[in-house]
Structure formats: structure tokens, C-alpha cells
C-alpha positions, 0 to 999 in steps of 0.5 A: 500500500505505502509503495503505491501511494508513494507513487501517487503522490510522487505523480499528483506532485509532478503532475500537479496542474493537470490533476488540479484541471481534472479536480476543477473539471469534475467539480464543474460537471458535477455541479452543473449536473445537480443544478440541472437534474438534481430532485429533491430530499423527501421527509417520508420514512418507511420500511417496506414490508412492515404491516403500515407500509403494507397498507398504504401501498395497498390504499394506492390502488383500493383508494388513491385519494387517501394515500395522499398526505392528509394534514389539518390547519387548526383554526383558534376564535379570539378570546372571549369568542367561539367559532360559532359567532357569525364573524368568526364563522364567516372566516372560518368558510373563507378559509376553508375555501382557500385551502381547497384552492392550494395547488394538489390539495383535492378536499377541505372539510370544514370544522362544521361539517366534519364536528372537529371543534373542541368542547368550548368551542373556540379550536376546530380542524379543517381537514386537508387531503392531497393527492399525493404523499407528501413528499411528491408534492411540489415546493408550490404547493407546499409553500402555499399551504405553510402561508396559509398562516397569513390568513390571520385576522383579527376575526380568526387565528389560522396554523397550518400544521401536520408533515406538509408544513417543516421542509428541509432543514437549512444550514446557516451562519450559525454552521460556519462558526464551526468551519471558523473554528477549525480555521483557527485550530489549524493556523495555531497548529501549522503557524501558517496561512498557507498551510491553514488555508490549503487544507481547509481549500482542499476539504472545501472542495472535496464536500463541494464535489461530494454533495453536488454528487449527492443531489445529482442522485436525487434525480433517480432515488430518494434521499431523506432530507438529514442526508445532505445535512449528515453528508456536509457535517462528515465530510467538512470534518474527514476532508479537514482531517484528512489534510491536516494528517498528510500535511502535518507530516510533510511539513515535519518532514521539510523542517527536518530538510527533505526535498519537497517532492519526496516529502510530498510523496512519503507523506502520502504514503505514510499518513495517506496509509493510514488516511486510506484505511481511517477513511474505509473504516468510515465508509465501510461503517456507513455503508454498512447501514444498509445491513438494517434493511432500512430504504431512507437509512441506507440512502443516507449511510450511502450518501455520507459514505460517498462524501467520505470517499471524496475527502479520502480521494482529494487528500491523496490527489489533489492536496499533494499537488497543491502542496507542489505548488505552494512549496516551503511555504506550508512552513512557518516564514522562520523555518522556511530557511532553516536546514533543519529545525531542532527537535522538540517534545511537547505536551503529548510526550509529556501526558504520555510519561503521565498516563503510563506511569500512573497507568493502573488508577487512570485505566480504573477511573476511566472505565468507572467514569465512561461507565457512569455517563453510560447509565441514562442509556437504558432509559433510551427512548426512540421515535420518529419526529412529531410537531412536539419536537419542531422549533418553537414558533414554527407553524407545525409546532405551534399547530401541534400545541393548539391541537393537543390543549384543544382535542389532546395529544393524540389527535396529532396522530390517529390511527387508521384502520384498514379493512379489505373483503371481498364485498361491502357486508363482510367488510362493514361487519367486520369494521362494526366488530373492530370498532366495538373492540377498540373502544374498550383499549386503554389509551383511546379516546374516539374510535369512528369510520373514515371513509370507503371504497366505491364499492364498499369492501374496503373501510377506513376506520379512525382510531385516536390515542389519548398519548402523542404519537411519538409517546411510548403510550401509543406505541404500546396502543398500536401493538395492543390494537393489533392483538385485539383486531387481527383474530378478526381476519380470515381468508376473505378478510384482511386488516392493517393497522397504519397511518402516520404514527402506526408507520413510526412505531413500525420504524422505530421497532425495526430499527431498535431491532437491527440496533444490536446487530449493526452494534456487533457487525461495527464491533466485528468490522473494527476488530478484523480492520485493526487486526490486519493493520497491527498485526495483533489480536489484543490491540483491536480488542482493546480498540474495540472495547474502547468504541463500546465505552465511547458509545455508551457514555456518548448514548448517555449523554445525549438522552440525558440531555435531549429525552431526559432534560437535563440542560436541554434549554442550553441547547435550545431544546425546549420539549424533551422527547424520545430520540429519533429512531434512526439516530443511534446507528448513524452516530454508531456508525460515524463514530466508529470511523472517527474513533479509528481514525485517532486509533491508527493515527496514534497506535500505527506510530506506537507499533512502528516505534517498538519493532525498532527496538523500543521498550514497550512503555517507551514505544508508547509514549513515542508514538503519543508524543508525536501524535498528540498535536495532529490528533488534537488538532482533528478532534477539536476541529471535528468537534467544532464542526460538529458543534456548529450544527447544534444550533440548528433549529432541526430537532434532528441535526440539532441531537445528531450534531450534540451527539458527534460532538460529545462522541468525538471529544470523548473517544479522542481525550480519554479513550484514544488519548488516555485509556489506551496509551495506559492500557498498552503500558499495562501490556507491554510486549503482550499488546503484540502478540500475534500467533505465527499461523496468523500471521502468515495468512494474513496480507501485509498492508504496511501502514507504516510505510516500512517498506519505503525506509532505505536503512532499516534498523534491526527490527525487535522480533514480535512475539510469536505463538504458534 
């Protein structure tokens, strides 16, 4: 591996400005390319197969109409009045008669005529239907249901609310902080603009090229709205990182007098090794989300994946042939003359001698410590976003609230029950049974028929909750529902329990169930990746059971904060609530990759130390010392990025962000920078163990770049066990 990326970056050094033509050309199409074909992201989330999916598909062609998305505009009387009083009626009919002219939208029935008006009479429902789901609908349509709230008047207070309303999430000002941020990190490391400026071009750049990619795929599948988000949040940290990792170690390598071009082309083959291998850890994690059988989750690990991949690509390419161009001026303007600059030892070298002399308390106090933050995990709640959980003020938000104060929590997400015989008796007589037995289900306010097919043998029944749709209340209530109605079925008769919050519980218990099996397939993966890089089987062990430590006390951190509350208005979360169902799998997944990144970047130097004859202990504190700065440096710039987001009005990037952000400080200072530098002083020579049957089947990736070394020291003899 190191041969052939020295090779690259030897050729994208003396090649330089055609392969900056190459970048600039690709970068031109793809950007062309999404502008022109591009779609756009979808909000919906599904799984096909489950019993609501099921259902839905078949009401596309039972009952078209009511496969479209459905929602509700809640009208409010003034204080002091109800909606009954002349005025206010006669706004509330004008009202009902410009929803029914929002384009795609086929019917508006009045509060009146539907009797959705709360006890005191001042809150009623205009439902709205569409005539396609909603996200098929165009950005017109979508655009003038949201300003139906301009229709407020003095007479009559008008929100429109439900899944229409919301749209992509947008990154902002607030976003760039974290790229400012990292901006800072970098020149304080480098000591150069240039420098500083060069790997920040070259992440830019590379995020560009990745997400111009991504919408150009939304011409031909679906892509969930988080995607692009997710996708921008992953590849500025892994493009920043990426650059700083080779171009850290070519600027060591020109301060100590190398030729540029072959500092260029080591540098690549070193820290690019391990930028290539970090890099397919994260893009094997993520596409590994496909593993849960989940179509959105898929396309999003796909998408994030894609954009790591372009970092990886630009890191290797396009930066060694940007570092050709600016020459010794990533160096300090002092060095830039200077032979060869004396060596130093920093901070790392000194917290290495600490760690690893006071290794056995550190190692107990971080496992005790890790393991305290992780107890609020078993409380984890999941559930896919409601309007209780959108920003405040926001039309969705604040129609939810009316809702619920009006009519209570679980008119937001009624239940739909589908019944499908062969004629109209069989069907209205089982619709009479199924309604009879819900009525007696705890956590039902109303249950009534909703509709029918031409010819009657299909029915819709609608089933209110008393319990939001994200609470565990209502998913208890679907699954009871099923149990009590499904008996009913035979062979001419089938029933499904779907609808908006059936099709969430559906998600949320899919992905709670795939959750344990991606754990032990990112387990499996980051033991048999590290195993192959270091040649030992109680490293990866090691490495292993540190993700599980980070993961844990990351999970219990952020329920604690965004389920539980604890601090949430510091974050401007205002209504605590379960988290997003696909949430901890991405942040697995994501995580994984980071925390093998820090792992190679400082373990890979550890390794290299002790084959060249170095005490165990010495080796360690070795390989921290030098990678102490660099990885430093790339979890701040990480975590900063990261962090941006959370500001973030979306209830989902606003946790994702939170999420990265703790994961990354964690699993960079105190497991990757702490734990394990102790942990392998406890082992010593034992860290490398590698038993002479494996090691003889199992390829050499040479991370370390031995092979490019012209004077190779006497190496120490591993220990070997057959």
C-alpha cells in the first residue's frame, strides 16, 4: 500500500496542474449536473414490508385519494369568542375555501361539517387531503399551504400544521462558526496561512464535489432530507482531517530538510496509509447501514459514505499537488530557511510519561467514569419526529400545541384502520366488530369510520390515542390494537393497522431491532480492520472495547440531555422527547470511523516505534508524543464542526450534531488519548502478540510505510505463538 501511494503522490506532485484541471473539471460537471437534474430530499420514512407500509401501498390502488398526505390547519376564535359567532364563522368558510384552492390539495372539510371543534368551542380542524404523499408534492404547493398562516385576522387565528408544513432543514451562519473554528485550530497548529488555508481549500472542495454528487442522485432515488445535512457535517470534518494528517507530516518532514517532492510523496504514503484505511473504516461503517434493511437509512449511510470517499480521494490527489505548488511555504516564514529545525517534545510526550506511569488508577477511573455517563442509556427512548419536537414558533409546532390543549395529544396522530373483503357486508361487519373492540383499549379516546371504497369492501376506520404519537403510550396502543383486531381476519378478510404514527412505531421497532446487530457487525468490522493493520489480536480488542465505552457514555449523554432534560434549554431544546429512531446507528456508525481514525493515527506510530527496538512503555509514549498535536488538532476541529450544527433549529441535526460532538471529544481525550496509551503500558510486549499461523495468512498492508525506509534498523522480533 505505502509503495503505491508513494507513487501517487510522487505523480499528483509532478503532475500537479493537470490533476488540479481534472479536480476543477469534475467539480464543474458535477455541479452543473445537480443544478440541472438534481430532485429533491423527501421527509417520508418507511420500511417496506412492515404491516403500515403494507397498507398504504395497498390504499394506492383500493383508494388513491387517501394515500395522499392528509394534514389539518387548526383554526383558534379570539378570546372571549367561539367559532360559532357569525364573524368568526364567516372566516372560518373563507378559509376553508382557500385551502381547497392550494395547488394538489383535492378536499377541505370544514370544522362544521366534519364536528372537529373542541368542547368550548373556540379550536376546530379543517381537514386537508392531497393527492399525493407528501413528499411528491411540489415546493408550490407546499409553500402555499405553510402561508396559509397569513390568513390571520383579527376575526380568526389560522396554523397550518401536520408533515406538509417543516421542509428541509437549512444550514446557516450559525454552521460556519464551526468551519471558523477549525480555521483557527489549524493556523495555531501549522503557524501558517498557507498551510491553514490549503487544507481547509482542499476539504472545501472535496464536500463541494461530494454533495453536488449527492443531489445529482436525487434525480433517480430518494434521499431523506438529514442526508445532505449528515453528508456536509462528515465530510467538512474527514476532508479537514484528512489534510491536516498528510500535511502535518510533510511539513515535519521539510523542517527536518527533505526535498519537497519526496516529502510530498512519503507523506502520502505514510499518513495517506493510514488516511486510506481511517477513511474505509468510515465508509465501510456507513455503508454498512444498509445491513438494517432500512430504504431512507441506507440512502443516507450511502450518501455520507460517498462524501467520505471524496475527502479520502482529494487528500491523496489533489492536496499533494497543491502542496507542489505552494512549496516551503506550508512552513512557518522562520523555518522556511532553516536546514533543519531542532527537535522538540511537547505536551503529548509529556501526558504520555503521565498516563503510563500512573497507568493502573487512570485505566480504573476511566472505565468507572465512561461507565457512569453510560447509565441514562437504558432509559433510551426512540421515535420518529412529531410537531412536539419542531422549533418553537414554527407553524407545525405551534399547530401541534393548539391541537393537543384543544382535542389532546393524540389527535396529532390517529390511527387508521384498514379493512379489505371481498364485498361491502363482510367488510362493514367486520369494521362494526373492530370498532366495538377498540373502544374498550386503554389509551383511546374516539374510535369512528373514515371513509370507503366505491364499492364498499374496503373501510377506513379512525382510531385516536389519548398519548402523542411519538409517546411510548401509543406505541404500546398500536401493538395492543393489533392483538385485539387481527383474530378478526380470515381468508376473505384482511386488516392493517397504519397511518402516520402506526408507520413510526413500525420504524422505530425495526430499527431498535437491527440496533444490536449493526452494534456487533461495527464491533466485528473494527476488530478484523485493526487486526490486519497491527498485526495483533489484543490491540483491536482493546480498540474495540474502547468504541463500546465511547458509545455508551456518548448514548448517555445525549438522552440525558435531549429525552431526559437535563440542560436541554442550553441547547435550545425546549420539549424533551424520545430520540429519533434512526439516530443511534448513524452516530454508531460515524463514530466508529472517527474513533479509528485517532486509533491508527496514534497506535500505527506506537507499533512502528517498538519493532525498532523500543521498550514497550517507551514505544508508547513515542508514538503519543508525536501524535498528540495532529490528533488534537482533528478532534477539536471535528468537534467544532460538529458543534456548529447544534444550533440548528432541526430537532434532528440539532441531537445528531450534540451527539458527534460529545462522541468525538470523548473517544479522542480519554479513550484514544488516555485509556489506551495506559492500557498498552499495562501490556507491554503482550499488546503484540500475534500467533505465527496468523500471521502468515494474513496480507501485509504496511501502514507504516516500512517498506519505503532505505536503512532499516534491526527490527525487535514480535512475539510469536504458534
Amino acid at each position: 500500500m505505502a509503495n503505491l501511494l508513494y507513487r501517487l503522490g510522487r505523480f499528483s506532485y509532478q503532475r500537479r496542474r493537470l490533476v488540479a484541471a481534472v479536480w476543477a473539471a469534475l467539480l464543474v460537471l458535477l455541479g452543473v449536473g445537480a443544478l440541472t437534474l438534481g430532485g429533491k430530499t423527501t421527509n417520508t420514512f418507511s420500511i417496506p414490508g412492515t404491516e403500515s407500509q403494507r397498507a398504504l401501498d395497498a390504499l394506492k390502488q383500493e383508494l388513491p385519494a387517501a394515500s395522499g398526505a392528509s394534514s389539518t390547519v387548526v383554526v383558534k376564535a379570539p378570546d372571549g369568542k367561539t367559532l360559532t359567532d357569525p364573524a368568526v364563522k364567516a372566516a372560518v368558510g373563507a378559509t376553508v375555501a382557500k385551502v381547497a384552492k392550494v395547488p394538489e390539495v383535492i378536499a377541505a372539510v370544514d370544522p362544521f361539517t366534519s364536528k372537529a371543534i373542541s368542547q368550548d368551542g373556540t379550536t376546530g380542524l379543517i381537514s386537508v387531503q392531497f393527492d399525493k404523499p407528501a413528499d411528491q408534492l411540489s415546493k408550490e404547493s407546499t409553500e402555499a399551504y405553510d402561508g396559509l398562516s397569513k390568513l390571520s385576522s383579527g376575526d380568526l387565528r389560522v396554523v397550518p400544521g401536520g408533515d406538509v408544513v417543516g421542509g428541509v432543514p437549512e444550514v446557516g451562519a450559525t454552521e460556519v462558526l464551526g468551519v471558523a473554528v477549525a480555521a483557527v485550530v489549524l493556523v495555531i497548529t501549522f503557524g501558517s496561512l498557507v498551510a491553514a488555508g490549503m487544507t481547509l481549500l482542499t476539504a472545501l472542495l472535496g464536500v463541494l464535489a461530494g454533495m453536488a454528487g449527492l443531489f445529482l442522485v436525487t434525480a433517480v432515488t430518494d434521499v431523506s432530507s438529514t442526508a445532505p445535512i449528515l453528508a456536509l457535517m462528515l465530510g467538512l470534518a474527514v476532508g479537514i482531517d484528512y489534510s491536516l494528517f498528510i500535511s502535518s507530516r510533510h511539513r515535519s518532514q521539510l523542517a527536518e530538510g527533505m526535498d519537497p517532492e519526496e516529502s510530498v510523496a512519503r507523506a502520502t504514503a505514510t499518513a495517506g496509509s493510514a488516511v486510506l484505511f481511517a477513511g474505509a473504516t468510515v465508509v465501510i461503517a456507513l455503508a454498512g447501514l444498509s445491513v438494517v434493511g432500512v430504504p431512507f437509512l441506507t440512502a443516507m449511510g450511502f450518501a455520507a459514505a460517498a462524501t467520505v470517499l471524496t475527502a479520502v480521494l482529494v487528500a491523496l490527489t489533489l492536496l499533494p499537488a497543491l502542496l507542489g505548488f505552494v512549496g516551503k511555504r506550508v512552513l512557518p516564514r522562520k523555518l522556511r530557511k532553516t536546514a533543519v529545525a531542532a527537535p522538540t517534545e511537547g505536551f503529548g510526550f509529556r501526558w504520555g510519561r503521565l498516563v503510563t506511569r500512573f497507568r493502573v488508577p487512570i485505566v480504573a477511573l476511566g472505565i468507572i467514569g465512561l461507565g457512569v455517563l453510560s447509565i441514562p442509556t437504558k432509559d433510551m427512548q426512540l421515535a420518529l419526529p412529531d410537531g412536539a419536537s419542531a422549533a418553537a414558533g414554527t407553524n407545525k409546532r405551534v399547530a401541534y400545541d393548539l391541537t393537543a390543549a384543544a382535542f389532546g395529544p393524540g389527535a396529532n396522530g390517529p390511527l387508521v384502520v384498514v379493512v379489505k373483503s371481498n364485498n361491502a357486508a363482510t367488510s362493514g361487519a367486520v369494521a362494526e366488530q373492530i370498532l366495538a373492540k377498540t373502544q374498550g383499549l386503554k389509551d383511546v379516546v374516539a374510535a369512528q369510520p373514515a371513509g370507503a371504497s366505491s364499492d364498499g369492501s374496503t373501510r377506513l376506520l379512525q382510531v385516536i390515542p389519548s398519548s402523542g404519537p411519538a409517546s411510548e403510550e401509543t406505541a404500546d396502543l398500536v401493538k395492543n390494537l393489533r392483538a385485539a383486531i387481527h383474530p378478526l381476519a380470515n381468508g376473505d378478510t384482511s386488516i392493517s393497522v397504519t397511518g402516520n404514527t402506526a408507520v413510526g412505531v413500525d420504524v422505530s421497532n425495526k430499527l431498535s431491532d437491527a440496533l444490536p446487530i449493526y452494534l456487533l457487525v461495527v464491533i466485528g468490522l473494527s476488530f478484523l480492520l485493526l487486526l490486519l493493520a497491527f498485526r495483533s489480536l489484543l490491540v483491536p480488542l482493546k480498540a474495540t472495547l474502547g468504541f463500546v465505552l465511547t458509545i455508551g457514555a456518548t448514548f448517555g449523554i445525549t438522552v440525558a440531555v435531549f429525552q431526559l432534560g437535563w440542560g436541554a434549554s442550553l441547547l435550545g431544546v425546549d420539549s424533551p422527547g424520545p430520540l429519533v429512531s434512526f439516530l443511534p446507528i448513524i452516530m454508531m456508525g460515524v463514530l466508529f470511523g472517527l474513533a479509528m481514525d485517532y486509533e491508527v493515527f496514534i497506535v500505527s506510530r506506537v507499533r512502528e516505534e517498538f519493532v525498532h527496538g523500543k521498550h514497550a512503555t517507551e514505544a508508547t509514549i513515542e508514538g503519543l508524543g508525536h501524535g498528540a498535536r495532529v490528533v488534537t488538532a482533528a478532534a477539536l476541529i471535528m468537534a467544532s464542526v460538529f458543534a456548529g450544527f447544534i444550533m440548528v433549529h432541526d430537532p434532528i441535526i440539532k441531537a445528531i450534531g450534540f451527539g458527534l460532538t460529545i462522541g468525538v471529544l470523548i473517544d479522542a481525550f480519554v479513550v484514544r488519548m488516555t485509556l489506551v496509551p495506559a492500557v498498552l503500558s499495562l501490556l507491554g510486549d503482550r499488546a503484540w502478540w500475534f500467533p505465527k499461523w496468523l500471521d502468515r495468512i494474513t496480507p501485509k498492508v504496511d501502514i507504516e510505510g516500512e517498506t519505503l525506509r532505505v536503512e532499516k534498523p534491526a527490527e525487535k522480533e514480535l512475539v510469536s505463538i504458534d
